[in-house]
N, C-alpha and C positions, 0 to 999 in steps of 0.2 A: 438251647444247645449247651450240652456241657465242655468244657475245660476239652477235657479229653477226643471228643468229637472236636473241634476246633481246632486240634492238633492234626488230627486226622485228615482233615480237610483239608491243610495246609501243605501237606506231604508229599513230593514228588509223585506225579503218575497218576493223583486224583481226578485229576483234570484232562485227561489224554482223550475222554469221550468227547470233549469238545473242544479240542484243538488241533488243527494239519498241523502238524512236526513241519512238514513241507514249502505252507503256503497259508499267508496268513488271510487270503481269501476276500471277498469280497468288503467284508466287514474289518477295516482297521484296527478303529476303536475299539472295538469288542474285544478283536484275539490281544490286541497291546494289553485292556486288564487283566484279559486272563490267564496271561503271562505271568502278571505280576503278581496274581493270588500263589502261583506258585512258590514254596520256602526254600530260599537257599540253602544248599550243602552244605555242613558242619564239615571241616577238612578229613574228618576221622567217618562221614557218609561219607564221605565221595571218593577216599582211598579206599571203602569194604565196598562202593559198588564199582570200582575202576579194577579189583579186584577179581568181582564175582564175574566181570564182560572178559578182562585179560586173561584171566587162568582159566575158566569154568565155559566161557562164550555163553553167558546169560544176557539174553537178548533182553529181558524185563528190564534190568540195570542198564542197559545200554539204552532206554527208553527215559529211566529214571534223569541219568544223566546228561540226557538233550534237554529234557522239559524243563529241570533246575536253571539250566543255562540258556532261554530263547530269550529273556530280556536283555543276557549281555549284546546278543547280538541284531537288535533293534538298537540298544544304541549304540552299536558299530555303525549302523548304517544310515541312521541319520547323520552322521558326517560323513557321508555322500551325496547327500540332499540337492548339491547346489549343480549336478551335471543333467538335471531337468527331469531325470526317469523315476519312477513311481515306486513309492517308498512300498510298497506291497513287495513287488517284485526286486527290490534290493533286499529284501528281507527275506525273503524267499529263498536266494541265493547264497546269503550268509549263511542260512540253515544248513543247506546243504554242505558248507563249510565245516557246520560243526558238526555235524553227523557222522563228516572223514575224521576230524579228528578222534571224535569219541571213541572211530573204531580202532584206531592205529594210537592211542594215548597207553603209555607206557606207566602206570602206577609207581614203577621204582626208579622213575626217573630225581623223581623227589621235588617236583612243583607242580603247583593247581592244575588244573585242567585246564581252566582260563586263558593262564598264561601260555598254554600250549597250543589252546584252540584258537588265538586271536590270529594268528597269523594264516591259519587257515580259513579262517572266516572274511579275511581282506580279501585273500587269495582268489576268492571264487567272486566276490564282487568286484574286486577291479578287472576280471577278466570280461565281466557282467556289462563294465562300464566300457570296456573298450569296443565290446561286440557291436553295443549298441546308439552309446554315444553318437558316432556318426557313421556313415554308408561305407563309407572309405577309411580302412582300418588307418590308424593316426600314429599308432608305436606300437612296432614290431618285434622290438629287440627289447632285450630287460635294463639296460639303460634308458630306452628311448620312454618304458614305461616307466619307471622311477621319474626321470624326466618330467613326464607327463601330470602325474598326479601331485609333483611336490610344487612346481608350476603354475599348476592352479590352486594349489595355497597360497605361494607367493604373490601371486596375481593381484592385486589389488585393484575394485571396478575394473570397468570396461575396455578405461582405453589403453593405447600401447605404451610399452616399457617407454621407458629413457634410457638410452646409451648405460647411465652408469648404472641403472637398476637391473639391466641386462648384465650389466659385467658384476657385481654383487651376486648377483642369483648363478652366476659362470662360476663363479668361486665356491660359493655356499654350496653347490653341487657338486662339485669338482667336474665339470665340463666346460665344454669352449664355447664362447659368445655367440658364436653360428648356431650351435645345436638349439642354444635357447631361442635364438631369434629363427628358425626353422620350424621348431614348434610351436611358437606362439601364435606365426603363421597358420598351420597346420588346424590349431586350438580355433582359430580365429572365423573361419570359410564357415560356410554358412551352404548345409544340406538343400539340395534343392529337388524339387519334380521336375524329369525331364519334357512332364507334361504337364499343361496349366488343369486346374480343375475345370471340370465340364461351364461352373455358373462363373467363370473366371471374364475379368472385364478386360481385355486386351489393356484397355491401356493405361487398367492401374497393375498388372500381373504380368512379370515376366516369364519365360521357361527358357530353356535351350532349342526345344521344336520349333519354337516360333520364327525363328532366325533360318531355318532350312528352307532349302527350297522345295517346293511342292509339285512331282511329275503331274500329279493330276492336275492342276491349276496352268499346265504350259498352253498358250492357247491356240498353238502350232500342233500341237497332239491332238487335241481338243478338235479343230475342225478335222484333221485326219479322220480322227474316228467314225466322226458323224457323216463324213463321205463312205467310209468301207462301209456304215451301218445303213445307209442308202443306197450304195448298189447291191450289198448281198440281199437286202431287203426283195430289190427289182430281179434279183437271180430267180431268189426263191419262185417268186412269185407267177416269174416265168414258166419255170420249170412243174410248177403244181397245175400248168394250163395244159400242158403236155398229157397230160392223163386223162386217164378215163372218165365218162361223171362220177361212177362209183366209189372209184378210187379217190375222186377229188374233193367228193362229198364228205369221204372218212376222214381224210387228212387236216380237214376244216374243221368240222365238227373235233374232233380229236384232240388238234392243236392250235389251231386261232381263232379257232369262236368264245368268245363272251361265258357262253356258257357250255362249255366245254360236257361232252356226250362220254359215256362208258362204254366200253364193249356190248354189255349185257342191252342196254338200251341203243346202241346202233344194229343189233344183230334184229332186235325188236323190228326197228325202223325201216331195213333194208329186208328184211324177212330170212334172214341165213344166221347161221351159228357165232355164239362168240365168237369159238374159237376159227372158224371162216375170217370172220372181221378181221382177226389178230392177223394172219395171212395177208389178208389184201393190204391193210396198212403197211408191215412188213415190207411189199414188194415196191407198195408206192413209193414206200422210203427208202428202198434201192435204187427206184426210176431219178426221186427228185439228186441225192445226192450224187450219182455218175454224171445229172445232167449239169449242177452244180460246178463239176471238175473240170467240163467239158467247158462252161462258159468261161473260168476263170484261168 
């Protein structure tokens, strides 16, 4: 390969057949090199393609200028590593970050792109981190998320502050010792299922269900039941004696026998039309439930 090819290669946009802009996909490893084969913007590229997007709306350059910049924002996002979520999907997010800025970057503002895209590119992952982080949104306000993420720089391991490291970080913040000690709370709870999983060992696996009480389990209900389900059982039963053989025959055959009969094969049986069949059932199921009303 010559010189000149090597250059080639290296050049913004080469690479766009095998990279999401979006989403670095299932394969980490892969899209992080192939980020990185990518050559950075000379300041004198990247104001002639900030140019050719701002004045012209040249969607190529506005391509150019994400693909130059998806390493910066891989490692934006490994420093967010430490709030558990998958470094795909924080990177993913950044992207999107920088994709707003690319479009809204002002060329004659007179600094990098970089500098203009990073704060966009926080923007979309701390919102990324909040959504997800936990079930129950944790800071609401743009204090409470400042708060939140400077917090957990400060945070040193696991366990809880001390008075004065709380009131340092009240200061270092400029908030009141409560906010801090409200969020660290907040920081602190621990997501749970309100149901245990199915292979879940009662008594090594807590939930919040397990504590309810269970109407089907009352054993006052419980016999009720299987008393209503013993006499309507004797209603019925009464009441299908009432009928005709024929009629008694289809009702059985139809609904409590074992092996339950069709139209087609009772009309068979009985030597008259399906749709006869259908009728007679029909009427018996008039006769049982009036007689039904009548016993209860």
């Amino acid at each position: 390969m010559t010189k000149n090819e090597e250059k080639e290669v290296k050049k913004p946009g080469t690479a766009l057949q095998e990279i999401n802009l979006s989403s670095p996909g299932a394969n980490l490893e892969s899209y992080i090199n192939s980020i990185h084969g990518i050559g950075i913007l000379s300041p004198e590229e990247e104001k002639k393609l900030a140019e050719d997007l701002y004045y012209r709306n040249d969607v190529d350059a506005a391509r150019k200028l994400v693909l130059a910049h998806l390493r910066f924002v891989v490692h934006i996002a490994k420093t967010y590593k430490g709030y558990g979520l998958s470094e795909a999907d924080l990177i993913q997010e950044g992207n999107i970050g920088l994709m707003k800025a690319v479009r809204k970057f002002n060329p004659e503002e007179g600094v990098r792109l970089i500098s203009y895209a990073v704060h966009w590119i926080r923007a979309e992952i701390h919102e990324y981190v909040l959504r997800n982080w936990k079930i129950v949104k944790i800071a609401t306000t743009k204090a409470q998320r400042k708060l939140f993420f400077n917090l957990r720089k400060k945070k040193q391991g696991l366990s809880w502050l001390t008075n004065s490291e709380i009131e340092d970080i009240a200061d270092d913040l400029g908030v009141k010792p409560e906010e801090v000690r409200e969020m660290e709370k907040r920081m602190s709870g621990i997501d749970m299922s309100f149901d245990p999983p199915s292979e879940a060992d009662e008594d090594e696996n807590y939930s919040p269900s397990s504590y309810l009480p269970d109407e089907e389990s009352d054993p006052q209900q419980i016999v009720e039941k299987e008393i209503d389900s013993q006499v309507n059982t004797k209603y019925l039963y009464t009441a299908i004696k009432e009928l005709d053989e024929r009629s008694k025959g289809i009702i059985f055959d139809r609904w409590l026998s074992d092996e339950k009969l069709t139209l087609h094969e009772l009309a068979e049986k009985y030597g008259v039309s399906a749709e006869r069949v259908r009728q007679i059932e029909q009427n018996a199921m008039k006769k049982v439930k009036q007689s039904l009303t009548i016993e209860q």
